[in-house]
C-alpha positions in Angstrom: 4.9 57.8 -34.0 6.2 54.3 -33.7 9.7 52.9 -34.3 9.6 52.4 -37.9 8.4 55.8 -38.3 10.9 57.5 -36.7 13.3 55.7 -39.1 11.2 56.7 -42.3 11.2 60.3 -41.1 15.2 60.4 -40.9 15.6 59.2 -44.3 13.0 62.1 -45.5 14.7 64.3 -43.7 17.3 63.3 -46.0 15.6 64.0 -49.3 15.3 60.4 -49.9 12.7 58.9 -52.3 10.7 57.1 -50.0 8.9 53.7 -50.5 7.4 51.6 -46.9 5.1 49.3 -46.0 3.5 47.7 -43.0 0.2 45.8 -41.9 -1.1 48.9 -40.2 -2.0 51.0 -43.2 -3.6 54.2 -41.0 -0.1 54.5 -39.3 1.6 55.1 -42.4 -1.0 58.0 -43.9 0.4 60.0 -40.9 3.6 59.5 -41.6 2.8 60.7 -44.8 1.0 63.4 -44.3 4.0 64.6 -41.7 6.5 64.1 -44.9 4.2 66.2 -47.5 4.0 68.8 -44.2 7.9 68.8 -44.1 8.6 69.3 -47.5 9.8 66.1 -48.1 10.8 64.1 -51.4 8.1 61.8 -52.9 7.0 59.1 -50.1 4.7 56.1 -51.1 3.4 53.3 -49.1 1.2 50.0 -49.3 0.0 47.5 -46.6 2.0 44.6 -46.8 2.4 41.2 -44.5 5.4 40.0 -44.8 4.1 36.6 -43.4 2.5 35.5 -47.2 4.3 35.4 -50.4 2.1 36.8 -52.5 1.4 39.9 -50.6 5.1 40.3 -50.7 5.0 40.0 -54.8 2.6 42.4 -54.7 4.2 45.1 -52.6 7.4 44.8 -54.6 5.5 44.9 -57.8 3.6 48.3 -57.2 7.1 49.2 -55.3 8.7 49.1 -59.2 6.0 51.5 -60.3 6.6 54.1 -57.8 10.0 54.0 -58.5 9.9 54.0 -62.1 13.2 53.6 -63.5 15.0 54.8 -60.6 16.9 51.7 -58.5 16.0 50.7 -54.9 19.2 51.5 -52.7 18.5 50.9 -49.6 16.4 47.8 -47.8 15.4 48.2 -44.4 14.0 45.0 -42.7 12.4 46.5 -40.1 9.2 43.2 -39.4 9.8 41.3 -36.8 8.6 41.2 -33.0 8.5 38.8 -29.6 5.2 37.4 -28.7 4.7 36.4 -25.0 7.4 35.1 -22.4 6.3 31.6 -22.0 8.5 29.2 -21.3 9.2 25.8 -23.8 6.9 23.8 -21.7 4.2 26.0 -22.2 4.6 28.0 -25.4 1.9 28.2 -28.0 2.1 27.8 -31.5 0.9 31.0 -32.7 3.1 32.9 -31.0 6.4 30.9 -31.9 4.9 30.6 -35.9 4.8 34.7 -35.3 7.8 35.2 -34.2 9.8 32.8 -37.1 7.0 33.9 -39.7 7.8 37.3 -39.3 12.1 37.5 -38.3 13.0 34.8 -40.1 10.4 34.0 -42.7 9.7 37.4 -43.9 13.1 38.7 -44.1 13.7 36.4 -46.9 10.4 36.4 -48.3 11.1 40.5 -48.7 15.0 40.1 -49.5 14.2 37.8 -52.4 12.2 39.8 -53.9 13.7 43.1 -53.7 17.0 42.0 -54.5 16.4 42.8 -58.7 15.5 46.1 -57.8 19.5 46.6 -55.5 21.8 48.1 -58.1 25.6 46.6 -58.5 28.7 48.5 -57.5 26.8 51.3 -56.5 26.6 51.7 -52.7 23.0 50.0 -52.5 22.6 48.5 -48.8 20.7 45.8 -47.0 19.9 46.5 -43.4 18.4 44.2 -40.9 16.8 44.7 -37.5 18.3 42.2 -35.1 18.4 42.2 -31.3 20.6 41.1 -28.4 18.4 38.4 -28.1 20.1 37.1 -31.0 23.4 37.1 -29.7 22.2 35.5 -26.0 19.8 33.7 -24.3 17.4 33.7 -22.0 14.6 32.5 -20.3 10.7 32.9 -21.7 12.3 33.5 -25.1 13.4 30.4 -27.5 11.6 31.0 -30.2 12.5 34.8 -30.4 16.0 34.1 -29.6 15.8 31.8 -32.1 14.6 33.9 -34.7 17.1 36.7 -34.5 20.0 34.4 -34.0 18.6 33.3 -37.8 18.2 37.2 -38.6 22.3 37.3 -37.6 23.0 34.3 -39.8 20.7 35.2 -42.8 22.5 38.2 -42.6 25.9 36.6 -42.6 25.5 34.7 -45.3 24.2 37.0 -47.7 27.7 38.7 -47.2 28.8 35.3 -48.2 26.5 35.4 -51.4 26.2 38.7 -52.6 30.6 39.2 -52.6 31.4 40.8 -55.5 28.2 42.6 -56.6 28.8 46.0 -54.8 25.5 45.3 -52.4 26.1 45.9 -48.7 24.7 43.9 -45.9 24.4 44.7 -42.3 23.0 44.2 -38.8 22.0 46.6 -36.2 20.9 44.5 -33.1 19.7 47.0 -30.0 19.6 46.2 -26.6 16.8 47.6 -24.9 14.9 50.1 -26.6 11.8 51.4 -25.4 9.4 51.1 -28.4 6.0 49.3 -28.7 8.2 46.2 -28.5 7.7 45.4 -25.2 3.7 46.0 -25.4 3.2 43.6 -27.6 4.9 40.9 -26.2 2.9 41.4 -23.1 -0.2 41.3 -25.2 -1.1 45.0 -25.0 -0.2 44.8 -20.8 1.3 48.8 -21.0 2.1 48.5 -17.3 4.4 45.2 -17.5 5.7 46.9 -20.8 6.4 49.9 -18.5 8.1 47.9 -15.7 10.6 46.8 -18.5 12.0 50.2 -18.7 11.7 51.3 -15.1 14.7 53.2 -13.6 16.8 53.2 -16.6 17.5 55.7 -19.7 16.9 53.2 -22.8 17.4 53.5 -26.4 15.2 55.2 -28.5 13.3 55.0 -32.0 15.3 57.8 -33.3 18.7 56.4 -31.8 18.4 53.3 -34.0 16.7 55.6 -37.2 20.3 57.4 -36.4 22.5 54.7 -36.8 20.7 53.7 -39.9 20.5 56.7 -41.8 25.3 56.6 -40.6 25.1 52.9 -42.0 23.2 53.5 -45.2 25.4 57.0 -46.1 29.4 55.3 -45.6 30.9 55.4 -48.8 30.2 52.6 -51.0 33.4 51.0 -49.9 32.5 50.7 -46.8 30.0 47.9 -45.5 29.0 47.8 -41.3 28.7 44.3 -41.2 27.3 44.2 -37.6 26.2 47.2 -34.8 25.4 45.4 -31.2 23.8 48.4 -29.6 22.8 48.8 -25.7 21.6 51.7 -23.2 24.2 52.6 -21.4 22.2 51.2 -18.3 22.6 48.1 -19.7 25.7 45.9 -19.6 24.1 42.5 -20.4 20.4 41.0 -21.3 18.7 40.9 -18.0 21.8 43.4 -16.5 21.0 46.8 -15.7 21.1 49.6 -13.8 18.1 51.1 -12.4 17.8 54.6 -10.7 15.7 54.3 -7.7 12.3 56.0 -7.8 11.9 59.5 -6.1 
């Protein structure tokens, strides 16, 4: 079960009403079958990419039909993604217009559009999946370090815009976290992706679907504005500690 899974399944576990969507389709009919298994409330999902506008429009149109009359309270902005390690001199176009198309690009694209459906004064949150990389920098990674540094400041400024309506907006931004992250930005290489990890206890899915499910339940009063999380193993981007191998 990937990362965004494992953050859908805590809210289930919840008795939320759920409502998802992502590109790969089959993914989420496991997840789904796992919630109807658990005795979950009602979950419903589409494909969506959140690179093109009027797949967006879409999503959030049939979203208003599964939830009928009932508000949206919680937004998770979970897209998002680094592709390849090149450096400036040699990046590729598709790779950077990735990385900004889906961080940057989408998170708007989807905010807009599900902001009519966030009720007012009534502890309805926006949460955004940054990085570290948004925070520092480092080689082999300008446009993705770009990308959540603009995740960061979207953020910020919808604080700035959405004062006085009730809606909360946050950041979580993990260090290293041992998803399917790493795998794709070596382009499907599992044993680079593995070398990433080596010697050292990472995060996991369900420790970010943890602090999620803390951030989105604080009393409506209360708004995380930003959560920089790391592995313990890990003090700094590109500083850790690794456990020699047996």
């Amino acid at each position: 079960m990937g990362s965004h899974h494992r953050r859908v399944q805590r809210f289930w576990c919840g008795g939320g009403n759920i409502v998802w969507r992502a590109r790969r389709v089959d993914r989420l009919e496991k997840v789904a079958a796992n919630a109807k298994k658990s005795g979950a409330a009602a979950t419903h999902f589409c494909d969506l990419d959140v690179s093109n506008t009027e797949s967006v429009e879409t999503f959030i149109t049939w979203a208003k039909t599964k939830l009928k009359s009932q508000p949206l309270h919680v937004l998770i902005n979970n897209a998002g993604g680094a592709h390849g390690i090149d450096s400036v001199a040699e990046g590729k176009d598709t790779d950077w217009e990735t990385m900004l198309q889906t961080n940057v690009l989408g998170l708007l694209r989807v905010t807009r559009a599900a902001l009519p459906l966030l009720p007012h004064d009534a502890g309805a949150s926006i949460i955004n999946i940054g990085s570290i990389a948004g925070r520092t920098a480092y080689a082999g990674a300008s446009a993705y370090c770009a990308a959540k540094s603009g995740e960061l400041q979207i953020t910020r400024v919808l604080r700035h815009e959405l004062l006085g309506t009730g809606i909360r907006v946050g950041t979580i931004d993990p260090g290293l976290a041992e998803t399917e992250f790493s795998i794709v930005r070596f382009k499907g290489d599992k044993k680079k992706a593995d070398e990433i990890y080596a010697g050292i206890n990472p995060l996991t899915a369900d420790d970010i679907a943890e602090i999620i499910v803390w951030v989105a339940s604080r009393p409506a009063h209360v708004n995380i504005d930003e959560i920089l999380v790391k592995p313990t193993d890990q003090a700094e981007m590109g500083k850790v500690f690794r456990r020699p191998k047996k």
